[in-house]
C-alpha positions as YAML, in Angstrom:
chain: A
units: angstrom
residues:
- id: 1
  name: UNK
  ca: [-26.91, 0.49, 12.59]
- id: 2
  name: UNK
  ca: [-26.07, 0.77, 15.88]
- id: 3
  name: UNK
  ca: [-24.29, 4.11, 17.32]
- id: 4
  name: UNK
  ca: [-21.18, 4.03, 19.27]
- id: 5
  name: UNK
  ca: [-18.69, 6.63, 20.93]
- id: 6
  name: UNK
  ca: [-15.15, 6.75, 20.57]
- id: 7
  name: UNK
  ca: [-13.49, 6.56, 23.96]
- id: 8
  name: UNK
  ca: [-9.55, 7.02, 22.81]
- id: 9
  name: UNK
  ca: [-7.87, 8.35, 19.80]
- id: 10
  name: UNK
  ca: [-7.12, 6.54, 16.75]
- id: 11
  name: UNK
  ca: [-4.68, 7.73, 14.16]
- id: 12
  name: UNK
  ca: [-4.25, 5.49, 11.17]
- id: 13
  name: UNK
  ca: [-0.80, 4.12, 10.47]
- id: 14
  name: UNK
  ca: [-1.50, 3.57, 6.56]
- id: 15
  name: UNK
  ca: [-2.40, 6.98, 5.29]
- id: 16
  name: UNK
  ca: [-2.43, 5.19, 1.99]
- id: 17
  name: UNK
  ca: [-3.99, 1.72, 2.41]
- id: 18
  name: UNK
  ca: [-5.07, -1.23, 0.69]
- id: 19
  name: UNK
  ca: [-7.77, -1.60, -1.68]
- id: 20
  name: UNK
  ca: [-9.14, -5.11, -2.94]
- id: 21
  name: UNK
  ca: [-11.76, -6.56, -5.21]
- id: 22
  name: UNK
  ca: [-13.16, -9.76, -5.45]
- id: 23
  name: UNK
  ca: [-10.57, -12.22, -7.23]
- id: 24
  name: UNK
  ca: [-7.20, -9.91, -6.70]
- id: 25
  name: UNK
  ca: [-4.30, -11.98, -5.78]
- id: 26
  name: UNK
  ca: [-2.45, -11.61, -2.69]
- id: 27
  name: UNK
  ca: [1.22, -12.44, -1.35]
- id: 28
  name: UNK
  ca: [-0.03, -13.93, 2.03]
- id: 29
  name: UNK
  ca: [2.27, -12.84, 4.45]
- id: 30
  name: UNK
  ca: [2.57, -13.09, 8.40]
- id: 31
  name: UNK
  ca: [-0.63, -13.04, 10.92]
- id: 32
  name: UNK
  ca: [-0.81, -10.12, 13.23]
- id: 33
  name: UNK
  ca: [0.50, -11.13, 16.77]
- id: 34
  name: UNK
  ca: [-1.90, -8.27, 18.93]
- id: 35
  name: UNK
  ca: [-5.23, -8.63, 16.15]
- id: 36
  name: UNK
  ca: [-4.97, -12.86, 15.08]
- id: 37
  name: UNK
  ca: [-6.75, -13.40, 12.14]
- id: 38
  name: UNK
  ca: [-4.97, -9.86, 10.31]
- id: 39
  name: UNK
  ca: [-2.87, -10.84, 7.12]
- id: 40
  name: UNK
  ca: [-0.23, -8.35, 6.04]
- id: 41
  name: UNK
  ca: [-0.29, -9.01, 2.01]
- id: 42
  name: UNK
  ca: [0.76, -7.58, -0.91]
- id: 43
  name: UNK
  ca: [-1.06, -6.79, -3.89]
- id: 44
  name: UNK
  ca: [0.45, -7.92, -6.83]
- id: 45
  name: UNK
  ca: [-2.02, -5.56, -9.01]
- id: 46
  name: UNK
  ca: [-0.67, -2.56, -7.17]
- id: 47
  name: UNK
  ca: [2.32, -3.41, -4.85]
- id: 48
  name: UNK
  ca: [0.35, -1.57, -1.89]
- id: 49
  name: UNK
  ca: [0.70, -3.80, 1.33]
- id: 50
  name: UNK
  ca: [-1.59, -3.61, 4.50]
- id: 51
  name: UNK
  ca: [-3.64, -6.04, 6.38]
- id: 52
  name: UNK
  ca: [-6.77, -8.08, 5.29]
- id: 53
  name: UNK
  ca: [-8.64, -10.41, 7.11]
- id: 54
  name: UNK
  ca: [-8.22, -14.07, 6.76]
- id: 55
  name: UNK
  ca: [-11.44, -14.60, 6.26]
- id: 56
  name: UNK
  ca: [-11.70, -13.08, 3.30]
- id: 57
  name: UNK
  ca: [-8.44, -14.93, 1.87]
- id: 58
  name: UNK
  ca: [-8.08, -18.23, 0.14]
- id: 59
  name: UNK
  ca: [-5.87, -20.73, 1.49]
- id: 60
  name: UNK
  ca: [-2.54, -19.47, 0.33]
- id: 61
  name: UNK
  ca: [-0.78, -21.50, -2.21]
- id: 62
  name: UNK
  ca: [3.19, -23.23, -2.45]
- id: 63
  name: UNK
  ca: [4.43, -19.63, -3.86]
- id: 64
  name: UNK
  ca: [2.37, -17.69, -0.94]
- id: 65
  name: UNK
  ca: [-0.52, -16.28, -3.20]
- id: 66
  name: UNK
  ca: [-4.15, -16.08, -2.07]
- id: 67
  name: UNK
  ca: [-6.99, -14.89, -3.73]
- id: 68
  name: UNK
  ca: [-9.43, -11.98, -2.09]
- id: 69
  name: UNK
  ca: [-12.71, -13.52, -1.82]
- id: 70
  name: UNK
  ca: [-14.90, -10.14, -1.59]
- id: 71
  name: UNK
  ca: [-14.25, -6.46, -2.07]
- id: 72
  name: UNK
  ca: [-11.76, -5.09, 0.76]
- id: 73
  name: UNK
  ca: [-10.80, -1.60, 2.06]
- id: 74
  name: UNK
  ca: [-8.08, -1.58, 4.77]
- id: 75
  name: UNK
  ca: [-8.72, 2.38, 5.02]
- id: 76
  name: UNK
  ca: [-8.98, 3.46, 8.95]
- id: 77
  name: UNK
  ca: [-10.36, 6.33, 10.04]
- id: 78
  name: UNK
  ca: [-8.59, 8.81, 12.81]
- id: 79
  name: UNK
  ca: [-11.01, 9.55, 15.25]
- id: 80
  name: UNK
  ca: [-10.76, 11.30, 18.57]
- id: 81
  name: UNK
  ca: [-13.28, 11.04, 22.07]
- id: 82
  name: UNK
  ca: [-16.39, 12.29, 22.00]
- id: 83
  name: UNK
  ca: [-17.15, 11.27, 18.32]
- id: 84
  name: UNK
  ca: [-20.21, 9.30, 17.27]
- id: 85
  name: UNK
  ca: [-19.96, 7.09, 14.45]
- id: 86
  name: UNK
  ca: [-22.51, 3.86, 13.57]
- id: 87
  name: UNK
  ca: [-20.83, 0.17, 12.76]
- id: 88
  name: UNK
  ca: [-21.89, -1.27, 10.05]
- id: 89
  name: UNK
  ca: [-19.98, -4.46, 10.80]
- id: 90
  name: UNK
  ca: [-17.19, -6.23, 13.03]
- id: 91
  name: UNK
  ca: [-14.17, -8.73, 12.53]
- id: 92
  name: UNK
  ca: [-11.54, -9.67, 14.48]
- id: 93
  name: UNK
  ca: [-11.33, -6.81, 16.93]
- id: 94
  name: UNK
  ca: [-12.08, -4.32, 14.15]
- id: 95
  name: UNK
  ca: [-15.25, -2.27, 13.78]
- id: 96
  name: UNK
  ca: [-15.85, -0.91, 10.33]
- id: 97
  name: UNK
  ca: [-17.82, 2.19, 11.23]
- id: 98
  name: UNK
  ca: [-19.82, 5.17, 9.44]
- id: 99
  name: UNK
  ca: [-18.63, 8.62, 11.15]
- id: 100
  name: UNK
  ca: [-21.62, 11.91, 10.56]
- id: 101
  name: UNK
  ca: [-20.26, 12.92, 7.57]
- id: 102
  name: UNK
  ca: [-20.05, 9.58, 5.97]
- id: 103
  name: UNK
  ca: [-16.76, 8.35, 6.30]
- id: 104
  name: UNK
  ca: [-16.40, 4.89, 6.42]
- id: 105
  name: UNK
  ca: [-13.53, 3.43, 7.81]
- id: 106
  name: UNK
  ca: [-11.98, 0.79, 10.28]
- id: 107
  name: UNK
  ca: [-11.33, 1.41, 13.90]
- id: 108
  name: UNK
  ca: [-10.46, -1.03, 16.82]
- id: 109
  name: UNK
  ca: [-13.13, -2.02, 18.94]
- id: 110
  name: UNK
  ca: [-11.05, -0.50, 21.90]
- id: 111
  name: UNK
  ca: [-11.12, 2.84, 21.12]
- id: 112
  name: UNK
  ca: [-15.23, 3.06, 21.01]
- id: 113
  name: UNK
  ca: [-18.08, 1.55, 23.29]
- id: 114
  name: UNK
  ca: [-22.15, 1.34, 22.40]
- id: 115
  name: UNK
  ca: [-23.74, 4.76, 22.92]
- id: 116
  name: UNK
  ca: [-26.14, 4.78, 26.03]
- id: 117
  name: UNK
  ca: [-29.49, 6.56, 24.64]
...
């Protein structure tokens, strides 16, 4: 994985977020304006709401309801400058990253940039 440093301060605005698995259903609500491709949903198992990617959505049906297509964790991680952390992957903006002691979370690509070795 590929190391990066945060540049600006993230603090997470869902202290308590989402959590998917494969098969959950969904109320498919609207698409973030500033991130596209960022679903604000509901889960019906546990009434927690938070966005998910579209990607990883079915098409949504009459009554709104999609199905999660893989295992999903909206949790974001509050990170400050001068951090290192490692991305493990990226979607729509997003950068799901590994900090040194193993948190894995999502941050927005504009808070870190590749680390020059």
């Amino acid at each position: 994985m590929k190391q990066y440093k945060v540049v600006h301060t993230h603090h997470s605005n869902y202290p308590d977020p989402i959590v998917l698995s494969k098969g959950d259903v969904v109320l498919y609500g609207k698409e973030d304006t500033e991130f596209p491709n960022w679903i604000f949903c509901e889960a019906m198992h546990s009434r927690k709401k938070g966005w998910v990617p579209k990607q990883i959505l079915s098409a949504p049906d009459d009554k709104l309801m999609a199905r999660v297509q893989q295992n999903y964790s909206a949790h974001e991680l509050n990170v400050t400058p001068g951090m290192i952390v490692e991305k493990e992957s990226e979607l729509n903006e997003w950068s799901l990253v590994f900090t040194a002691d193993g948190e894995k979370g999502w941050v927005p690509n504009k808070v870190i940039t590749p680390l020059k070795l």
